[in-house]
C-alpha positions, 0 to 999 in steps of 0.5 A: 827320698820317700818315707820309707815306713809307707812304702809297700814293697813290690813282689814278683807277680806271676804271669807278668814280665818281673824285672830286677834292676841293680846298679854298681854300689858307688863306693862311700867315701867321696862324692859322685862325679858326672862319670860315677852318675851315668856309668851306673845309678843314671843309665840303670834309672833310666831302664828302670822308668822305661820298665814301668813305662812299659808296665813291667814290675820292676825294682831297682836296687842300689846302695853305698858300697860301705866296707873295705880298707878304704873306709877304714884308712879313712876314718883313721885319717879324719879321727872317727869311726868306720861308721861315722865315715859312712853315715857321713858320706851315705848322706852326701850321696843322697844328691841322687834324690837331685839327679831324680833317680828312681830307686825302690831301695838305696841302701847300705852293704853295712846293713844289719842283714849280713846274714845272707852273705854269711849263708852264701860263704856257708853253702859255699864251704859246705860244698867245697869250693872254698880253700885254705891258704895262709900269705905273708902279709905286712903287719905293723907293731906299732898298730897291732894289725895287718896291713891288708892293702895300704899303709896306715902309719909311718912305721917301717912294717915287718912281715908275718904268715896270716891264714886266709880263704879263698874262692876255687874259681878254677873248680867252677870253671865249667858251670861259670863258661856254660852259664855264659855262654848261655846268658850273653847271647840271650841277654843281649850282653853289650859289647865290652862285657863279652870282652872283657869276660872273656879275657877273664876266662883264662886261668892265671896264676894264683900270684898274678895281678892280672883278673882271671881264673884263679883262686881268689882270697875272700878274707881280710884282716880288718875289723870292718866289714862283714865278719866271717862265720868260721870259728878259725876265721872269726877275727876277720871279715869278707873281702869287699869284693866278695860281700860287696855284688851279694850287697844288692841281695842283703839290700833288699832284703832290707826292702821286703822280708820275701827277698828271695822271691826276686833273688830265688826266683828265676824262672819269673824274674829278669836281673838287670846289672848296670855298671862301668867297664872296672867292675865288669869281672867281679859281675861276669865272674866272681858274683856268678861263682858265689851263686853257682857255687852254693848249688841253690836255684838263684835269680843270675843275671840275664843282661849286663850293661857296661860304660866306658869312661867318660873323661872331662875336658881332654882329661881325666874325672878324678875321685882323689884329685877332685878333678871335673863336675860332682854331684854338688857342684851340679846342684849349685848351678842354675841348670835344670836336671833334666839339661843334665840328664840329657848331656850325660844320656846323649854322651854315654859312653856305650862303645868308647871313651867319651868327653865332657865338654862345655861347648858341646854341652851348650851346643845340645843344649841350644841347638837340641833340646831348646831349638828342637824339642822345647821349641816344638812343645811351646810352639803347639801349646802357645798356638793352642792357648791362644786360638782354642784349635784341635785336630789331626793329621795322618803323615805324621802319625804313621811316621810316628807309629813307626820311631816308637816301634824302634823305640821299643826294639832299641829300649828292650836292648838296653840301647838307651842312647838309640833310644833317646835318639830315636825320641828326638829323631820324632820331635825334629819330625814334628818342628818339620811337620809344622812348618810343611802345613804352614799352620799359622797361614793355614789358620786364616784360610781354612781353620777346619783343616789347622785344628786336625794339624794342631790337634796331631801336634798336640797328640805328639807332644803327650807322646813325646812326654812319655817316651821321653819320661826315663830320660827326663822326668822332670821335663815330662812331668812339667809338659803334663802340667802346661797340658793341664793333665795328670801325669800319664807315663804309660806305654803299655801293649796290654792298653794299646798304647803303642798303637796311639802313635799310629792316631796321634789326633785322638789322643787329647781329647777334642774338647780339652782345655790345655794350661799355661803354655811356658818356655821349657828351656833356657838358652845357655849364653857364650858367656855362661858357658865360659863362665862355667868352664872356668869355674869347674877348670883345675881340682875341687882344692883349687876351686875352692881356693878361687872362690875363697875371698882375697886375702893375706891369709891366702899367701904362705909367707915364711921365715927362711934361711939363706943356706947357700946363694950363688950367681946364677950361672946363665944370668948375670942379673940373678942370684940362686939361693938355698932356702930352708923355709922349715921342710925336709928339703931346701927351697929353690929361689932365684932372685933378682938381687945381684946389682942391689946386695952383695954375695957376701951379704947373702949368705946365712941370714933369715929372709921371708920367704912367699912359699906358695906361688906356682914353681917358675923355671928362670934361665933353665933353673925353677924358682919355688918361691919368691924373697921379699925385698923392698925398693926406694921410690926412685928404684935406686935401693933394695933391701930384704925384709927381715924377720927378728934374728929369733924367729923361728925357721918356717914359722908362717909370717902373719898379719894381724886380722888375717887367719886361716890356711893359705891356698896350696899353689896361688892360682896364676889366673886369679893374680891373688899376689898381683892384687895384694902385692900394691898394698905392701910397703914398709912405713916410717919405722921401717915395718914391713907392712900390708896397708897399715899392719905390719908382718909379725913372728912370734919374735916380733915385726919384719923390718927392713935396714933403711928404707923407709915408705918402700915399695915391698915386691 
């Protein structure tokens, strides 16, 4: 990011169109994923560029959402501070730097500046929209603290009354409706956020899950987080609910010391708020209530933009399981961002739920941005390059003329995924613009005319450029450069540039040498694409598991007791034994054995146990691991691989030169045991062994009774 110490913050300029963009705070702990990116810091980035493309006097506001219980509980599971948590997780989010988003200030909620929530709190107080109430909340001896929303020890918690303040939503029903009334017509609200608003207009009970008009509870007991500043109440902190939407004004004014001439100033300024559809309510209603309540003249929001969900290949992103693409799973592959942005802008979720797919990404990656958009760009500027022509055409232009008039109409509505739409709608007019003149047989009968052809597509390609700039600035600052000019992205009424569609050969000038025509995308292959598929297939844990070397350190092997072993009572071949492997219940292992050992021979004696393959059901009963036994060249002869009789029950079988945790679950793709288990065998001395070393307990080496140079599987 910028050094921020050189940065002059912008301030409202009176007489122009000032425009004040946030979007929602992603919370700290944990990395962004695809769904995170486009549900609010990459679809707000993007009105953010078209709002200076336009010339507007923008801001765009953001930051990590860095207080709550979920922080807390963190820090105590990683043995750190609440701050150290945040530092941590605050520097992993800076992958939007990759993702080229455009903020003026990415900040903090744990800024220093909390003032301006506690005069929020404080106006509200005075004004007497906040009550009183005290909750049974379940609070731990052993910790010394309440137990606000999860559980931090295993200590049974007992309960106890704890006072607490609450926001009187219900009193600030009849300013809340009128002010939404108002604004959600006139601020072009998107569909889902008049729903969900007003379903959340109704009262509900004050014990009810549900979100609506109740009073709500703007305090925890915690030690992170905003502290109140009420001398009853000092021992506690804002709810992150309450303190978190007035975190977009405690950021800037971390930006510029003349906040509230952006936050006090609605008469000159337009607030833009971007977020996914779970955090509609806190933005529709609870946020506008803190504003309303204090009576003062704020800047309200005027337009909410909402997203749906957007899923991962026929599931579900995520947070906790790791499941689909993060933010630094896309900065380690060899896709350009601007492919990313793309996808995710095309396959926004506006209206509905969309999908990640892999073969839909491919698929708009080949068929449009390379065979249409990069395609058409090479194609004028190799065709440029080599023949030295310049010229103009009017079909197209006027055509043109008329899709940057939608452009704007869609843009100004915050309909980015018409408006990107539309963009191309304008490149696919100008592959077919090419082909209708025949330029290249044009160019050897009538050179006068090709040059007017030529220099219309050139116009077209800076025009493309620069509407297509919000969407993917990269790509249009590379086109800037193989056009040999300065970056201009600019489509001001104020200069006429709206207009220039309409006279698409004059924009480049007549006698302009271009630079070095390059392609602007790459094919993405079927293989690549299956390639990626599986890499990013299964949770972030499994990823890593797949990608870790195979080794022995991979395979939980234990030392188990046979508790109990039965025949299994629909196989004549298999046994089911009873497996106490060191955990608060028994293992479940069905093994092939019956016509090898007796029954008698099964019981209560020490086995290694594989612990970590995936679960099998054999003859309706699941298997959760697997005995090693080894077997005679001939196959005539089994034998169980034995730890020493004083080994200790779940302790991990090991093999010298191997450390470090085992996966999980064995993935059954990678055949992690399939390619280990050809190198396991018991020597001359009976051992049981992987290549030449041997399985040891800290009793010592597992042996089998007879067999020796076995086959152990």
């Amino acid at each position: 990011m910028e050094d921020e110490s050189k940065i002059v913050p912008k301030l409202p300029i009176l007489g122009k169109r000032n425009i004040l963009i946030t979007s929602a705070l992603p919370y700290v702990n944990n990395v962004p994923h695809l769904g995170n990116i486009i549900g609010c810091v990459l679809s707000a980035d993007v009105y953010a560029r078209y709002c200076r493309l336009r010339g507007y006097n923008t801001i765009y506001i953001c930051g990590t959402d860095e207080y709550g219980t979920a922080t807390e509980t963190k820090a105590l599971e990683e043995n750190c501070t609440p701050k150290e948590i945040c530092d941590k997780y605050h520097a992993i989010h800076q992958v939007y730097d990759w993702f080229d988003i455009s903020f003026d200030k990415f900040g903090r909620t744990s800024t220093p500046e909390t003032k301006v929530c506690q005069e929020i709190f404080n106006k509200l107080w005075e004004n007497e929209w906040i009550s009183e109430d005290t909750m049974k909340q379940p609070y731990c001896d052993t910790c010394k603290k309440f137990l606000a929303d999860r559980l931090v020890c295993k200590t049974t918690p007992g309960f106890r009354d704890t006072d607490h303040l609450f926001l009187e939503l219900p009193l600030l029903k009849y300013k809340l409706k009128k002010y939404i009334k108002e604004t959600s017509s006139s601020g072009s609200w998107s569909r889902n956020a008049i729903q969900t608003t007003d379903a959340s207009l109704k009262e509900v009970p004050n014990d009810s899950e549900k979100d609506g008009l109740k009073k709500r509870c703007i305090t925890r007991d915690l030690k992170w987080g905003v502290p109140v500043p009420h001398e009853k109440y000092k021992e506690k902190v804002f709810y992150v609910w309450f303190d978190a939407p007035i975190g977009y004004v405690s950021i800037t004014s971390c930006y510029t010391s003349e906040w509230e001439k952006w936050w006090k100033n609605p008469e000159n300024v337009e607030l833009y708020q971007f977020m996914g559809k779970d955090n509609v309510f806190f933005h529709t209603v609870l946020f506008p209530c803190t504003h309303l309540g204090t009576g003062e003249d704020w800047t309200m929001m005027k337009t909410v933009s909402v997203t749906d969900y957007l899923n991962y290949e026929g599931g579900k992103f995520s947070e906790s399981k790791g499941v689909g693409v993060f933010g630094n799973d896309v900065k380690d592959t060899n896709i350009p961002v601007e492919v990313w942005r793309y996808y995710l802008l095309t396959n926004r979720p506006e209206k509905s739920d969309t999908t990640f797919k892999w073969d839909d990404f491919q698929k708009k990656l080949n068929h449009e941005l390379l065979a249409n958009l990069g395609n058409f760009v090479y194609l004028v500027l190799s065709f440029i390059a080599k023949p030295k022509n310049k010229g103009g055409y009017g079909s197209l232009a006027e055509y043109a003329g008329k899709l940057v008039e939608d452009y704007v109409k869609v843009m100004e509505k915050v309909k980015l995924k018409k408006g990107l739409h539309t963009t191309m709608l304008l490149s696919n007019e100008g592959n077919t613009y090419l082909q209708d003149t025949n330029f290249w047989e044009l160019y050897k009968k009538d050179k006068p005319s090709c040059a007017v052809v030529i220099r219309t597509a050139a116009g077209l390609v800076h025009l493309l450029a620069r509407l297509l700039e919000p969407f993917m600035p990269s790509f249009s600052r590379e086109v800037f450069k193989q056009l040999n000019l300065p970056p201009h992205f600019s489509l001001s009424e104020e200069k006429g540039e709206v207009l220039q569609a309409s006279s698409l050969w004059e924009i480049l000038p007549s006698n302009h040498r271009i630079g070095t025509p390059q392609p602007l995308f790459k094919k993405m292959e079927e293989e690549e694409m299956k390639h990626y598929r599986e890499k990013f297939a299964g949770s972030q844990a499994d990823r890593l598991a797949r990608d870790r070397e195979i080794t022995m350190a991979r395979l939980d092997i234990r030392v188990g007791k046979i508790v109990k072993a039965e025949k299994h009572p629909k196989a004549d071949a298999l046994y089911v034994e009873e497996i106490d492997v060191g955990e608060d219940q028994l293992y479940t292992v069905v093994s092939g054995l019956v016509k090898y050992i007796p029954l008698e021979e099964m019981q209560n004696r020490l086995v290694c146990v594989l612990c970590n393959l995936k679960p099998a059901k054999m003859r309706e009963i699941v298997s959760q691991g697997m005995v090693l036994a080894t077997s005679s060249s001939d196959g005539s002869k089994v034998e169980l691989v034995e730890p020493p009789e004083s080994s200790k029950i779940g302790e991990r079988v090991k093999i010298p030169g191997f450390e470090g945790e085992p996966d999980n679950v064995l993935n059954p793709k990678t055949k992690i045991w399939e390619k280990l288990v050809v190198d396991l065998h018991t020597n001359e001395n009976l051992v049981a062994c992987y290549k030449n070393l041997p399985f040891t307990t800290s009793a010592g080496e597992c042996k089998v009774s007879s067999i020796s140079n076995g086959t152990i599987r």
